[in-house]
N, C-alpha and C positions, 0 to 999 in steps of 0.2 A: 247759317252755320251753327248758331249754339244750338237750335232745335236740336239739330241733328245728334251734338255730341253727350253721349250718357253717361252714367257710373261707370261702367264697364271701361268703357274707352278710358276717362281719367286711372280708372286702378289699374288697366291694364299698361297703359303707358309708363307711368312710374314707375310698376313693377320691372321694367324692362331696362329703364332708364337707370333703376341704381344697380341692378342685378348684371346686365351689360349682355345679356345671355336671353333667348327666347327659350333654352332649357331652363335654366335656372328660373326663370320668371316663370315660368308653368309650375315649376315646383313650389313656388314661394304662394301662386294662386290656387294651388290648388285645382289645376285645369293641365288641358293636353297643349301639346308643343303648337298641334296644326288651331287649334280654337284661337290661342295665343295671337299667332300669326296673323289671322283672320281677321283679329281685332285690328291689332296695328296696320294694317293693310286699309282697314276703317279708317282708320283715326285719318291718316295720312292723305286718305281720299278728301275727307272731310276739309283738312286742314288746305292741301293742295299744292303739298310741297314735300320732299323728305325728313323726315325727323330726326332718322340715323343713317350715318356713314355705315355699311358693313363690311369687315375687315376679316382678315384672318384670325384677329384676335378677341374679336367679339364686336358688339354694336356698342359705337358710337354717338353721340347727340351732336347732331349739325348745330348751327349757330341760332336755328329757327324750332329746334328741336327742345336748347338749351333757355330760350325766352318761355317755350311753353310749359316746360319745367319746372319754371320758378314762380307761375302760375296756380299751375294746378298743383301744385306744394303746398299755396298759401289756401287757395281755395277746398282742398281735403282736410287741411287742418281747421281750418274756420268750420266747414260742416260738419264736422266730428267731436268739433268743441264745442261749438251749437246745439248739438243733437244731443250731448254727456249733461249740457246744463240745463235743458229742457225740460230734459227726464231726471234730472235732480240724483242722478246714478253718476259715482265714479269716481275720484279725485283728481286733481287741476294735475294737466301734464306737466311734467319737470322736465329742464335740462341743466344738467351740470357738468361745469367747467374746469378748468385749472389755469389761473391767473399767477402770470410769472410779474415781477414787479415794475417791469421797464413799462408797462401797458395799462399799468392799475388808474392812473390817473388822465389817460388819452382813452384811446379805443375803444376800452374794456366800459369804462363811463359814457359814453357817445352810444355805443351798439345796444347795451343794456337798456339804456335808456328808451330808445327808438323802439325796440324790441318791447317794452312793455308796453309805451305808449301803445302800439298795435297787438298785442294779444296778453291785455292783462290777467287772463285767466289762468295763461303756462306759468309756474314758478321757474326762478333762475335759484340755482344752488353754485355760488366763488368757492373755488376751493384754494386754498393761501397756504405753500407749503414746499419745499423743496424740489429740485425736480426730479429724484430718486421714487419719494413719495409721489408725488403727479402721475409719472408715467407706471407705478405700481398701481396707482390706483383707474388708470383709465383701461389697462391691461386687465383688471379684474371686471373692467363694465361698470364702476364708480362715477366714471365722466365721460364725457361723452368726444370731451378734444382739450386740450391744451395753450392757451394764447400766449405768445410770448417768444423770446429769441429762440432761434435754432437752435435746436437741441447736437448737444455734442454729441461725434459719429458714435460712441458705443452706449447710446442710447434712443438710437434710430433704428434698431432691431425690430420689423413689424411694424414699424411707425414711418408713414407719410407724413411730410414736410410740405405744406403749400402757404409758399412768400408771398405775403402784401406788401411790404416794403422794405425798407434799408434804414437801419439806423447804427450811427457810431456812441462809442465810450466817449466822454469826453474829459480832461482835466481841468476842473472850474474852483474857483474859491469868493468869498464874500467879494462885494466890491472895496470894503478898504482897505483890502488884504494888500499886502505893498506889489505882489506880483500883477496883482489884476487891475494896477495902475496905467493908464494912458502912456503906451510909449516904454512900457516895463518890457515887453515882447521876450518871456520867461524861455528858458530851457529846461530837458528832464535833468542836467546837473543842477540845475537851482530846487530839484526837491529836494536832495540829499539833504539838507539840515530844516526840512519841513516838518512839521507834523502832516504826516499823509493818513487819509481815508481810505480804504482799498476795499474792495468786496471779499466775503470768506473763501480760502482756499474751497478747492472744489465744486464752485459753482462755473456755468459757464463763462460770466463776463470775468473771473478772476483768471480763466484760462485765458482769454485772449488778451486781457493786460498785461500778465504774465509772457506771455509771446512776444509781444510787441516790446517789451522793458529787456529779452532776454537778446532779441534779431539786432540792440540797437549796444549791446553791453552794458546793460546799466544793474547793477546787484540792485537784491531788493532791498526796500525801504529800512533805513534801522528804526524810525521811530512811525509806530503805525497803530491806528486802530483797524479791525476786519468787521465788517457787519455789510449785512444784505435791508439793512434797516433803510433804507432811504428819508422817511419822515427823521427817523435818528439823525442822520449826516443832512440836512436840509437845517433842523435845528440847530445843531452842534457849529455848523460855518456860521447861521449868524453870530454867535456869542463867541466865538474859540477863533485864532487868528491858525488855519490851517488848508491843506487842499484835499479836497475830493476824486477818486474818479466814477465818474457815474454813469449810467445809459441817457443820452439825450433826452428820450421819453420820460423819466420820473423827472427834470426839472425844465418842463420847455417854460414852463409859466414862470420860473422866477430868472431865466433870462429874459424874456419877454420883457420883463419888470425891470431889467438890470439888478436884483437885487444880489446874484451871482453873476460870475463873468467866465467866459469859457477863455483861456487861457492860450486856445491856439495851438494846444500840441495835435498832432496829424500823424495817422501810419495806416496802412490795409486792414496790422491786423485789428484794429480798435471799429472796425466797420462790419459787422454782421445784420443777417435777415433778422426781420418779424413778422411773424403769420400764423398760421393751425396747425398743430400737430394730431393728426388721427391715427388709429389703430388701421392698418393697411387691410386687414380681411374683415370688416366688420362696418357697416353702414351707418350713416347718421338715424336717427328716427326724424319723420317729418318737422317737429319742433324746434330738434337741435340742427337742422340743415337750415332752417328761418333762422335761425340765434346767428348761424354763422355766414348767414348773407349781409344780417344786419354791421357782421365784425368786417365784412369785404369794403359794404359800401362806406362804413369807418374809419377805414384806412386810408380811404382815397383824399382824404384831407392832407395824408401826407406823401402824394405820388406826385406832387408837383413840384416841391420843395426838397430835393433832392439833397441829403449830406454833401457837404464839397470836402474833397481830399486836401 
């Protein structure tokens, strides 16, 4: 079987694979619809199985279609990065991201990681910045996807959402903090005379603690600090006797540690996705489609360990 299979058949498959379309993939190769077809008709013979579902809405990748995919992704890119550093021609492929904070010290650390260890020659570019900015700048072909909670509906314009997991807000404070004592079992009346931590107006997680504080009648905080700082509010709880509300993901390690305690408050709406954000008309490049297998198989650490309501 590998005798058989050549350039052509790999470039021709791909092309078909992101483009969804045996038109469109003619146009991208630069070849006619029927040569197109003729290949994939190849490939398939070769392979011995169907690659794509064909639908009314264009061709789909079967389950067998979707493994050889993830294949000949890695192996085009390895031959193209091989070939560029051979010939001492060209600069190291990039891809860049937009890293929202709830992900910066899970995922975003695990995928990159992985992700270099196998193709130390691509650069990764974090981009660290609101999510106003993020989705302006992946809009303009700045970045290539977005990590991090689901983005609010009126900034899902053009932009695909695809969920790796579930994580909730949580209300946590130091361990000697009197509420996060054994058998303290707090309510949100007992922030009222707290010093609370809250996220900045206008970010996502601020809207949905905001929800959740509005469904349940509770006015906002009077005495409050706002930041999207998390290393800030991480610091600020050891030394300050105060509460937090945070995304699980920026402090699972220091519950782990007990050094904070999650306090036990519970509601739907403190429970949101996290996954990829792409630009819905515009394709990964082979590097950044590797970057964001490595951020699937990174999330799976926490597909088994489900938030409890």
């Amino acid at each position: 079987m590998f005798n058989q299979i050549r350039m052509r058949h790999i470039r021709c498959f791909l092309a078909v694979a992101r483009a969804g379309s045996v038109t469109h993939a003619a146009r991208v190769l630069n070849s006619s619809q029927p040569a197109v077809s003729r290949t994939l008709a190849e490939i398939e013979h070769i392979i011995g199985q169907p690659l794509f579902d064909r639908t009314g809405r264009g061709l789909h990748l079967t389950e067998a279609g979707q493994r050889l995919s993830r294949h000949f992704d890695i192996a085009l890119t390895q031959i193209e990065t091989g070939a560029a550093a051979a010939s001492g021609g060209g600069a190291n492929a990039r891809v860049a991201f937009g890293l929202l904070p709830n992900v910066a010290r899970t995922v975003a650390v695990d995928a990159v990681g992985s992700f270099k260890t196998a193709y130390p020659e691509t650069d990764i570019a974090l981009h660290w910045a609101g999510v106003v900015e993020l989705i302006a700048k992946m809009a303009r072909g700045d970045l290539d996807f977005i990590l991090g909670r689901l983005l609010s509906p009126e900034h899902l314009q053009g932009v695909t959402f695809e969920q790796l997991y579930t994580e909730e807000l949580l209300f946590v404070a130091h361990h000697t903090h009197p509420l996060a004592q054994p058998g303290a079992h707090p309510m949100l009346v007992d922030f009222e005379d707290q010093l609370m931590i809250v996220p900045l107006s206008d970010t996502i997680i601020r809207r949905e603690m905001d929800k959740f504080l509005r469904a349940r009648g509770i006015p906002p905080f009077a005495n409050q600090i706002e930041t999207v700082s998390f290393e800030f509010t991480r610091t600020f709880l050891r030394h300050n006797m105060a509460v937090a509300c945070l995304p699980k993901g920026a402090i699972r390690r220091e519950l782990s540690e007990g050094t904070l305690v999650d306090l036990g408050i519970r509601g739907d709406e403190l429970m949101s996705s996290v996954g990829l954000s792409f630009m819905r008309d515009r394709d990964l490049s082979p590097e950044a489609e590797l970057l964001a297998q490595h951020v699937r198989a990174a999330s799976q650490q926490f597909h088994d360990i489900p938030d409890q309501l």
